[in-house]
N, CA and C atoms as a LAMMPS dump frame, in Angstrom:
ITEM: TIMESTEP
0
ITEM: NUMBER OF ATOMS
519
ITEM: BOX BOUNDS ff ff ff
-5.0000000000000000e+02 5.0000000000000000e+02
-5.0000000000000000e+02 5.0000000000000000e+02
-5.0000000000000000e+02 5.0000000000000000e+02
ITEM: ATOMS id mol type element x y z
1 1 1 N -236.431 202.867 434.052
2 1 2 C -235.21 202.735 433.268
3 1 3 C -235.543 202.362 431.828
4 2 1 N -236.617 201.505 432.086
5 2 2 C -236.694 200.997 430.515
6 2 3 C -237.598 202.008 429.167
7 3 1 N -238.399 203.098 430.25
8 3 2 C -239.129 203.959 429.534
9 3 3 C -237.951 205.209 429.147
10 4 1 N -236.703 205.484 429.971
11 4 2 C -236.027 206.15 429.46
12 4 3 C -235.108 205.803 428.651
13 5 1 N -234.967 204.603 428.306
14 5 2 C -234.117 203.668 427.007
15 5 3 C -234.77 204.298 425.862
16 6 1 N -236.183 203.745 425.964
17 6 2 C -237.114 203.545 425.071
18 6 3 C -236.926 205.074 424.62
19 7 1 N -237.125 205.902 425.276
20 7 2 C -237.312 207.815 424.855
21 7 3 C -236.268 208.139 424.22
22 8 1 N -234.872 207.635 424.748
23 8 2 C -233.386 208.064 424.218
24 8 3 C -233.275 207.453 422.821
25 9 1 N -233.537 206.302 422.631
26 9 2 C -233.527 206.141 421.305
27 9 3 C -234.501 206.715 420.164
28 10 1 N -235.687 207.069 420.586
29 10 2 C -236.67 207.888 419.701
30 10 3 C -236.343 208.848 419.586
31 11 1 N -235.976 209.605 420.684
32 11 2 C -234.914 211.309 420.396
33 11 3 C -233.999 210.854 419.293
34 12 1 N -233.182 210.08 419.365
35 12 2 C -231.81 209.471 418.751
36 12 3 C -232.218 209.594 417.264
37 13 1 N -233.363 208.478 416.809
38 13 2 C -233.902 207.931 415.702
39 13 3 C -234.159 209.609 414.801
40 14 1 N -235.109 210.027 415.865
41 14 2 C -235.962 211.196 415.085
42 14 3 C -234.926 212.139 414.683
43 15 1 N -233.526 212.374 415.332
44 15 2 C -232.95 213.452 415.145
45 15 3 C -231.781 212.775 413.958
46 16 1 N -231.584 211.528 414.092
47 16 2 C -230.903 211.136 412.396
48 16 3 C -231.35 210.713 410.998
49 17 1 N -232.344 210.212 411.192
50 17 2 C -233.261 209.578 410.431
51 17 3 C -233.17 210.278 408.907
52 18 1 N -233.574 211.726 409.165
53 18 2 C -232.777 212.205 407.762
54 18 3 C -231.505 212.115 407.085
55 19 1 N -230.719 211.945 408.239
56 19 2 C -229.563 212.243 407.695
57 19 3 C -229.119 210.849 407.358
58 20 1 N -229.475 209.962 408.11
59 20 2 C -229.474 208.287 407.592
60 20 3 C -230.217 208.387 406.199
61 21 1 N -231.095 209.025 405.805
62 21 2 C -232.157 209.096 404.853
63 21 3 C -231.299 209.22 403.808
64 22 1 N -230.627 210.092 403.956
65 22 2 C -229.676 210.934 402.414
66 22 3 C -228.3 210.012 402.226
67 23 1 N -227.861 209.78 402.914
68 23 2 C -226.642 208.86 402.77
69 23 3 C -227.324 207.553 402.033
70 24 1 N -227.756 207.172 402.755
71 24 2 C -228.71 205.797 402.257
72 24 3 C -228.86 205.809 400.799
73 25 1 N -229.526 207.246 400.538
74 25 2 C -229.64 207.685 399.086
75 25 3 C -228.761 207.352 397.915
76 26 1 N -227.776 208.365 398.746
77 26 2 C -226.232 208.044 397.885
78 26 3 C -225.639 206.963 397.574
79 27 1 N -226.293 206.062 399.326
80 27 2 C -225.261 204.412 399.239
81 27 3 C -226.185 203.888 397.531
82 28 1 N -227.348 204.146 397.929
83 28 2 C -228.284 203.244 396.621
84 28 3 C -228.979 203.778 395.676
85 29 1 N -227.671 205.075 394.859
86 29 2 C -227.827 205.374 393.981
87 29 3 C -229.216 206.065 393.447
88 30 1 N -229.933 206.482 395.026
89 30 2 C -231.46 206.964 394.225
90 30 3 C -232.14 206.381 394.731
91 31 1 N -232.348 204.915 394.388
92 31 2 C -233.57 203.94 395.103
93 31 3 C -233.804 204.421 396.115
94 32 1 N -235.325 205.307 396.513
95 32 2 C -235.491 205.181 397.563
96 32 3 C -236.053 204.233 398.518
97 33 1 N -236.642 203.419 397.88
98 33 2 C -237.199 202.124 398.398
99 33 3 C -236.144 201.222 399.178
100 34 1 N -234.82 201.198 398.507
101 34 2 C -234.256 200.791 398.976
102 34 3 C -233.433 201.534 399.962
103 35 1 N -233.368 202.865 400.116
104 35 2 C -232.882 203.411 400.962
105 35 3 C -233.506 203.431 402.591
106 36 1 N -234.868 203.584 402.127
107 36 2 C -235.64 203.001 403.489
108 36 3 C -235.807 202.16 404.182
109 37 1 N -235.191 201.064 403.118
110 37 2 C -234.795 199.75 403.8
111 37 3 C -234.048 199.703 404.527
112 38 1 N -232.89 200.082 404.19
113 38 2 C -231.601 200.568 404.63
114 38 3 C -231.63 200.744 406.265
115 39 1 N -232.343 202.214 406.083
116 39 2 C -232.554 203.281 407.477
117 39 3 C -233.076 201.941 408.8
118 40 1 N -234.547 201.78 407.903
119 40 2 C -235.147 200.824 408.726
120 40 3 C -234.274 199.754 409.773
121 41 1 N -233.54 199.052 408.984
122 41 2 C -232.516 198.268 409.119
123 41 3 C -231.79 198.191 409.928
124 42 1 N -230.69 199.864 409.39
125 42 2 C -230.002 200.724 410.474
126 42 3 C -230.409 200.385 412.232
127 43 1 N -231.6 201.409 412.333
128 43 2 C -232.153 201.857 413.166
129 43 3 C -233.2 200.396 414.099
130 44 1 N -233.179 199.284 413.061
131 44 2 C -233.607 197.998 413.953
132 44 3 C -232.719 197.735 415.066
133 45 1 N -231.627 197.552 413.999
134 45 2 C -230.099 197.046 414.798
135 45 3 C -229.782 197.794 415.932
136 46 1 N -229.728 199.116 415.904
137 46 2 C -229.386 199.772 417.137
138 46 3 C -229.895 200.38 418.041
139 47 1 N -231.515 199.693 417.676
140 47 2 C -232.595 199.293 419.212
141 47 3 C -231.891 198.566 419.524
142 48 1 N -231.701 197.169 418.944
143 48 2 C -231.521 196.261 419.616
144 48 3 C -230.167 195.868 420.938
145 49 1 N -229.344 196.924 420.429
146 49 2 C -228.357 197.306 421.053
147 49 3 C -228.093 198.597 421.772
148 50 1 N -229.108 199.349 421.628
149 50 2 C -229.511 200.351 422.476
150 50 3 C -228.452 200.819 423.877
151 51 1 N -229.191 199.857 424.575
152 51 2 C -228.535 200.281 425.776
153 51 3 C -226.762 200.099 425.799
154 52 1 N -225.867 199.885 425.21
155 52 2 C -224.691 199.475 425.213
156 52 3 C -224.633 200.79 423.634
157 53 1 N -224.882 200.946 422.938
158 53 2 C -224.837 201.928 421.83
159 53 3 C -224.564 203.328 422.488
160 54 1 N -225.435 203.595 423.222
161 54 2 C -225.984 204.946 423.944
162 54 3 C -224.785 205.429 424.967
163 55 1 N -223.764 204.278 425.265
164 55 2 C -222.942 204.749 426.063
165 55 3 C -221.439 205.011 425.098
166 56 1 N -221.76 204.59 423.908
167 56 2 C -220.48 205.012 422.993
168 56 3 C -220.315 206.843 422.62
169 57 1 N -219.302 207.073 422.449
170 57 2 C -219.26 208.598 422.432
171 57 3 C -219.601 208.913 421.152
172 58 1 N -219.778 208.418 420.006
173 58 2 C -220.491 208.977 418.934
174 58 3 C -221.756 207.868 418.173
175 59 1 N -222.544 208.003 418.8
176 59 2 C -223.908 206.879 418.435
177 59 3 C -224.052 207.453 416.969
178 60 1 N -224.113 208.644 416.617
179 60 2 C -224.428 209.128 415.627
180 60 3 C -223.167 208.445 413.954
181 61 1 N -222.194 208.228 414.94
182 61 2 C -220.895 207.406 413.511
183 61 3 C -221.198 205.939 413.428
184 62 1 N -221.866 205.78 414.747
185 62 2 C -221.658 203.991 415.186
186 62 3 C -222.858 204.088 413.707
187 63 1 N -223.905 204.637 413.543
188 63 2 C -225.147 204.711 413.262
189 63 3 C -224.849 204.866 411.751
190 64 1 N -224.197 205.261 411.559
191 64 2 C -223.606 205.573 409.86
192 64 3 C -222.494 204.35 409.715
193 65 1 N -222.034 203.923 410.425
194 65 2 C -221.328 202.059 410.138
195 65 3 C -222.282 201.088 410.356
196 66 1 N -223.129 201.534 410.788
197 66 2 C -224.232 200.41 410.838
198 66 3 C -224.906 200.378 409.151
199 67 1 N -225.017 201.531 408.711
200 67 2 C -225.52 201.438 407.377
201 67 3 C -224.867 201.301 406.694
202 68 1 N -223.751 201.482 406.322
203 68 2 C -222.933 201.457 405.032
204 68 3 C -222.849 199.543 405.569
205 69 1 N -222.408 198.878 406.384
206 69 2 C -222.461 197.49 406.678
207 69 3 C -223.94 196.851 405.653
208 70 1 N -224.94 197.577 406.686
209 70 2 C -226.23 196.751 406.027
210 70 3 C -226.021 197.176 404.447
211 71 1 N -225.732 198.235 403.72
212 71 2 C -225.79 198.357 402.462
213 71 3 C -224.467 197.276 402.089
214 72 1 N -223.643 197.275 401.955
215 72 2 C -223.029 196.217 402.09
216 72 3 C -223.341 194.959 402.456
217 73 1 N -223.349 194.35 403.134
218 73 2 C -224.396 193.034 403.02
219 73 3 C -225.106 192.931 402.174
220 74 1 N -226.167 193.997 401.627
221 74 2 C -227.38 194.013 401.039
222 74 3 C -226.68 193.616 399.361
223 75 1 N -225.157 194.802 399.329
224 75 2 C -225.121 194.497 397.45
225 75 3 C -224.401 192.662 397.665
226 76 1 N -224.268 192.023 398.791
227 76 2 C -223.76 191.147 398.435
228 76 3 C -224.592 190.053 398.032
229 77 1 N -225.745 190.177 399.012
230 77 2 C -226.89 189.058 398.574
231 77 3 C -227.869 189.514 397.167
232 78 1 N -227.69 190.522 396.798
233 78 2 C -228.848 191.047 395.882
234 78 3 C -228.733 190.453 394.697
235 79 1 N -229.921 190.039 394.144
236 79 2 C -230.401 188.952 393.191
237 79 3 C -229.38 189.451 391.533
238 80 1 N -228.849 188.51 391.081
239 80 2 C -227.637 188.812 389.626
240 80 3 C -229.155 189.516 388.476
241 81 1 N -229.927 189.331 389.033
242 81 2 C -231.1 189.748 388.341
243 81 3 C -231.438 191.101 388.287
244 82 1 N -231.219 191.982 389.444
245 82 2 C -231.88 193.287 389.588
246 82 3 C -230.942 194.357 388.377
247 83 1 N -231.496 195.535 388.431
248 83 2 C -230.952 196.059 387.285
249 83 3 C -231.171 197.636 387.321
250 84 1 N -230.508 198.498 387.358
251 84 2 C -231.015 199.92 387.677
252 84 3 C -231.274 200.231 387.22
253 85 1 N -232.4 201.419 387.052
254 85 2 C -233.434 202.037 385.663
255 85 3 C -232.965 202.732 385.485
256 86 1 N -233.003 203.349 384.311
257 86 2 C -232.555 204.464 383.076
258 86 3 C -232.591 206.211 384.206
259 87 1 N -234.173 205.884 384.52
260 87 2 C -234.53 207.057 385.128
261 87 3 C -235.484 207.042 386.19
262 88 1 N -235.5 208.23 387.34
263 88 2 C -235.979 208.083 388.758
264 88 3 C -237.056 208.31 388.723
265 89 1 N -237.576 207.627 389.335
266 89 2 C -239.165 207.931 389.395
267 89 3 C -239.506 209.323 390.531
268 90 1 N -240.691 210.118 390.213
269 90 2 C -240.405 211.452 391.196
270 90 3 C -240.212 210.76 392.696
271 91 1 N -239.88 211.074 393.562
272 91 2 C -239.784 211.092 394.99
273 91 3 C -240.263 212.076 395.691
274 92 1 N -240.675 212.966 394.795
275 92 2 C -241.315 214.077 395.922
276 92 3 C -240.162 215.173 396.875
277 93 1 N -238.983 214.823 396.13
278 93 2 C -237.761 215.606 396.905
279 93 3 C -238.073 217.088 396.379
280 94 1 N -237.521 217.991 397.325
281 94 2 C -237.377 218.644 397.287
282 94 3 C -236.885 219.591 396.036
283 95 1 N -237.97 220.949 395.867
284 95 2 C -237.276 221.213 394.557
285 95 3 C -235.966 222.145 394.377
286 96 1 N -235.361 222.476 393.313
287 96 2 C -234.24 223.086 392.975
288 96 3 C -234.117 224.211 393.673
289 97 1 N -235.029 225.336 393.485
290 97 2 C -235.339 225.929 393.896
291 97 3 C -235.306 226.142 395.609
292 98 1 N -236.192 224.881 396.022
293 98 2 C -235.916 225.074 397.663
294 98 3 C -234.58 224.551 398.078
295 99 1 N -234.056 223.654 397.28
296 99 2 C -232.93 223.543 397.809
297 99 3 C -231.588 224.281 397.638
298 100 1 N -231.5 225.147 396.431
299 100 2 C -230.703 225.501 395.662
300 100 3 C -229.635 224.668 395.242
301 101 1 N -229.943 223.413 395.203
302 101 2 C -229.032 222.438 394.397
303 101 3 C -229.546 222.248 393.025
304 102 1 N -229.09 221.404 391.869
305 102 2 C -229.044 221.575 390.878
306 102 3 C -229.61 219.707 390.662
307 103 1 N -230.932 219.742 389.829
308 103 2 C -231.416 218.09 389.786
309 103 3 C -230.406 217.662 388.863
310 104 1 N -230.328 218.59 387.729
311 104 2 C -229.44 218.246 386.562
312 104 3 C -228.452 217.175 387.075
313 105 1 N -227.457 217.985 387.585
314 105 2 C -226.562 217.089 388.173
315 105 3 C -226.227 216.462 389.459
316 106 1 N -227.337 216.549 390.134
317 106 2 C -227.84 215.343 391.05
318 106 3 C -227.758 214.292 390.43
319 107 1 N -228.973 214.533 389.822
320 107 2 C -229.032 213.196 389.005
321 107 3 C -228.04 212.733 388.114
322 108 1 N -227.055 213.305 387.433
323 108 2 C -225.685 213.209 386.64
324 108 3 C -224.77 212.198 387.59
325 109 1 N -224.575 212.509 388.949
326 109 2 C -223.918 212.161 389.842
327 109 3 C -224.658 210.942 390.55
328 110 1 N -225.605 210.716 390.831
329 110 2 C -226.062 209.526 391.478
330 110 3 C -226.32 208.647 389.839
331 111 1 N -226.445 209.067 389.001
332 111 2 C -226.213 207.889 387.986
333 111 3 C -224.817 207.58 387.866
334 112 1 N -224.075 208.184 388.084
335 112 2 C -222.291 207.736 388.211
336 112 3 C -222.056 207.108 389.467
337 113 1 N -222.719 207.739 390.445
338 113 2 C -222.423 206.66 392.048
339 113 3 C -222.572 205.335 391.378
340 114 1 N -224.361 205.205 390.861
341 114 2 C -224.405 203.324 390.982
342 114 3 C -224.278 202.857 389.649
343 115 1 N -223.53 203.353 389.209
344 115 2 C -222.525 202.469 387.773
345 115 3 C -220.726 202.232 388.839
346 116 1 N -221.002 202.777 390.147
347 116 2 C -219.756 202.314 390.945
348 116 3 C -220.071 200.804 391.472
349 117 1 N -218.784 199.884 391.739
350 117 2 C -218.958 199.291 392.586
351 117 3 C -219.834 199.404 394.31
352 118 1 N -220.443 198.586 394.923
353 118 2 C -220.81 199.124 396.031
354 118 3 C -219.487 199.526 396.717
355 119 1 N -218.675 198.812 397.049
356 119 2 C -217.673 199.28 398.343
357 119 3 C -216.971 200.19 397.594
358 120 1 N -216.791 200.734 396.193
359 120 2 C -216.094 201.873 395.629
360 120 3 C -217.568 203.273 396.362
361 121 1 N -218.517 203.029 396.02
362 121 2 C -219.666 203.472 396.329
363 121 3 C -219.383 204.286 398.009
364 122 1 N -219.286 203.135 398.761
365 122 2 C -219.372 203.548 400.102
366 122 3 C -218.175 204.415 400.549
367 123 1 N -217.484 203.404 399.791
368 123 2 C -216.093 204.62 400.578
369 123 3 C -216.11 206.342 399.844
370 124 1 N -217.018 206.442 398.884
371 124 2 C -217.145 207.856 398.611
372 124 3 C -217.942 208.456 399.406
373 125 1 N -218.987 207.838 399.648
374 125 2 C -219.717 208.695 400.254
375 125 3 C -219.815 208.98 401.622
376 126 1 N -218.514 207.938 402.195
377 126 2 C -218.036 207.905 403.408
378 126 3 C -217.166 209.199 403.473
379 127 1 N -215.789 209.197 403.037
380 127 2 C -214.895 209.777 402.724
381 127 3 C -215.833 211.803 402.439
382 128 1 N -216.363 211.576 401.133
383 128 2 C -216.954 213.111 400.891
384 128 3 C -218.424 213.984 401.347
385 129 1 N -219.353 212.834 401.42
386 129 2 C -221.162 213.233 401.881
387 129 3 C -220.771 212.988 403.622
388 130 1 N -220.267 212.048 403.67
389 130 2 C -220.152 212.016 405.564
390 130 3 C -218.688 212.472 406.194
391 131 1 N -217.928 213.025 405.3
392 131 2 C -216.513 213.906 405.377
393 131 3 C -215.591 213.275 407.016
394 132 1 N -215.914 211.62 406.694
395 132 2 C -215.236 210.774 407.484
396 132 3 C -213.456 210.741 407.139
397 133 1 N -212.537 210.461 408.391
398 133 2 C -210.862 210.345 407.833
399 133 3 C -210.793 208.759 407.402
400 134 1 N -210.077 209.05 406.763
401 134 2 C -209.551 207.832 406.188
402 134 3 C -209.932 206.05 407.307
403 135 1 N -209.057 206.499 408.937
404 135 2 C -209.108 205.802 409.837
405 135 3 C -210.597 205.086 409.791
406 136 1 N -211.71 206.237 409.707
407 136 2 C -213.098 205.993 410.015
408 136 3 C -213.541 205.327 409.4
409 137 1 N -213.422 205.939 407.888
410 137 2 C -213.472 204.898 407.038
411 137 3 C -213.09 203.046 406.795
412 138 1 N -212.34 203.218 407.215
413 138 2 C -211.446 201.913 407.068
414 138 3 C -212.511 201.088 408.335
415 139 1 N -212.437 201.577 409.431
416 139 2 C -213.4 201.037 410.469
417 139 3 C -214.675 200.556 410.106
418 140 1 N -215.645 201.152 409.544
419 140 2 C -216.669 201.641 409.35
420 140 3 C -217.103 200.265 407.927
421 141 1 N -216.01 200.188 407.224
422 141 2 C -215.817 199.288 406
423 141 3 C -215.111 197.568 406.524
424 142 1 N -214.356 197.826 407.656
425 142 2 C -213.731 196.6 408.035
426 142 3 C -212.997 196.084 407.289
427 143 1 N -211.537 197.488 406.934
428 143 2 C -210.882 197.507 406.074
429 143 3 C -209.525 198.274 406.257
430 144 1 N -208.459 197.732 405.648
431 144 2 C -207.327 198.906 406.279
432 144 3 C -207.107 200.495 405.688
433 145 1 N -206.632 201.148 406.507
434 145 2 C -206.646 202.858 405.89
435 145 3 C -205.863 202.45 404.573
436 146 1 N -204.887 201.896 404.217
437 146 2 C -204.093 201.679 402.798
438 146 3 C -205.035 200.865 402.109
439 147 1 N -205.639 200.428 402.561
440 147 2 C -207.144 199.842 401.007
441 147 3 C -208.031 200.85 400.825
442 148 1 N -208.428 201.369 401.786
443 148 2 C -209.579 203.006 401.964
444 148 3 C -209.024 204.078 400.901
445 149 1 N -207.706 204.116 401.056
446 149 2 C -206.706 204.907 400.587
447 149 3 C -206.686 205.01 398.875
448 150 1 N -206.374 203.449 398.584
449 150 2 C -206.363 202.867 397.11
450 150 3 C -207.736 203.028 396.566
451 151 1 N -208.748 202.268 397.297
452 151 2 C -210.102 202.213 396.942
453 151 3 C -210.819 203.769 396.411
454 152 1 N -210.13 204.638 397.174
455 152 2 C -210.899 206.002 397.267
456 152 3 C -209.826 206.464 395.944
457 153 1 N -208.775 206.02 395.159
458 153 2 C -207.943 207.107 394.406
459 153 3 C -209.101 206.441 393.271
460 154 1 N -208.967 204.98 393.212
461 154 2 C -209.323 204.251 392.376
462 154 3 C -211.091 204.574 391.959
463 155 1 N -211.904 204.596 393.05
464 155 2 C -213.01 205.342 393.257
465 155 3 C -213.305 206.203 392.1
466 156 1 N -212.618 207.493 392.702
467 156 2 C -212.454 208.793 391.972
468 156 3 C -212.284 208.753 390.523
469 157 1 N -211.354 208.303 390.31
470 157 2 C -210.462 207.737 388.498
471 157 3 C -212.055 207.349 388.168
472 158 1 N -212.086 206.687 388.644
473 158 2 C -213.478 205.948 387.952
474 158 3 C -214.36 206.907 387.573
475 159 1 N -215.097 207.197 388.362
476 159 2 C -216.21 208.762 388.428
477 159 3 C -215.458 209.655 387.71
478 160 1 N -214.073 210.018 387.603
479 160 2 C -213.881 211.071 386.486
480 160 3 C -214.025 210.372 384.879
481 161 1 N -213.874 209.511 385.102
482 161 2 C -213.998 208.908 383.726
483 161 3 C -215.337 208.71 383.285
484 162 1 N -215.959 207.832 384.148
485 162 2 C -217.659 208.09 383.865
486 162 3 C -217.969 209.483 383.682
487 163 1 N -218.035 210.642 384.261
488 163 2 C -218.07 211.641 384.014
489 163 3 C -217.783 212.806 382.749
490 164 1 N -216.469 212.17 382.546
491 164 2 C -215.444 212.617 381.521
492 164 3 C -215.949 214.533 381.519
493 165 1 N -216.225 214.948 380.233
494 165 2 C -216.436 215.995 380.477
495 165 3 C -217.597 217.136 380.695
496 166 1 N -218.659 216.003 381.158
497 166 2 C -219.813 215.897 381.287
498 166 3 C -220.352 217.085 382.164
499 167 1 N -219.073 216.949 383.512
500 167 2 C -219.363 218.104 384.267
501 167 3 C -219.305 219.499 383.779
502 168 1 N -218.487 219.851 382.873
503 168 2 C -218.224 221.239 383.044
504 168 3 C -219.463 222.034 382.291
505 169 1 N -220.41 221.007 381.957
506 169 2 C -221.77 221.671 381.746
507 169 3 C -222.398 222.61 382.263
508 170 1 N -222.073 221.852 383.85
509 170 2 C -222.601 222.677 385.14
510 170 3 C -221.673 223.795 385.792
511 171 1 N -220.571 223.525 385.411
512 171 2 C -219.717 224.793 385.838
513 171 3 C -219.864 226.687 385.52
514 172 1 N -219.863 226.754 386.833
515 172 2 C -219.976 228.67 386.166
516 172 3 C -218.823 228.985 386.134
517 173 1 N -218.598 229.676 384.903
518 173 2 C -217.591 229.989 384.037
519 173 3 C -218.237 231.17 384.347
């Protein structure tokens, strides 16, 4: 029993781990250091709860409230000291090319994520990168759908303004 615990969660781990990877990203604006923390984190917690996890019908959402929580926690304790850099150091991601996404405004956009509040932060990337409902959201945040609601108009306003007209750089016209 305990070697097939042990297997179900390594299947589990190995088959989200990216996708914990990229959210993580988004939650922390880039840092990947800190995004790995994150995952790590994630994925401690729900060994540890494993066997009671595994019988919920979506381990894979429980697993994405487990992180946006730990990122949360994390902007609450984090030192009044830390400070985000100008610019990313390579990561070795993937290039434009293979991905057919655009770094330009990758990077345009994750410098506007973390000039967000964190919980303005999460609920975006809850809401649009993990294309969660409102309800989920609110769960997931330990928060009501009418704050999810506000948070996410308020969110947005924000990022268009940081933005201003920055985007239509990238637009094909």
């Amino acid at each position: 029993m305990r070697h097939g615990r042990r297997d179900g969660f390594r299947e589990f781990a190995a088959g989200r781990s990216g996708h914990l990877y990229r959210s993580a990203c988004l939650l922390a604006s880039g840092d990947t250091h800190l995004a790995e923390d994150l995952v790590q984190e994630t994925l401690g917690r729900m060994y540890l709860h494993w066997g009671r996890i595994s019988r919920i019908d979506n381990p894979a959402a429980y697993a994405q409230t487990v992180l946006v929580r730990a990122f949360l926690t994390h902007q609450r304790r984090r030192s009044a000291g830390e400070r985000p850099v100008g610019e990313f150091p390579d990561s070795g991601a993937p290039s434009a090319a293979a991905g057919g996404a655009d770094p330009e405004l990758r990077l345009t956009l994750l410098e506007a994520l973390g000039r967000l509040a964190p919980k303005d932060r999460a609920v975006l990337v809850l809401r649009y990168w993990e294309d969660r409902s409102v309800e989920e959201t609110a769960d997931a945040m330990n928060a009501s759908s009418a704050a999810v609601r506000t948070r996410t108009s308020r969110a947005l306003a924000r990022l268009r303004e940081q933005l201003g007209g920055s985007l239509t750089a990238f637009a094909d016209l």
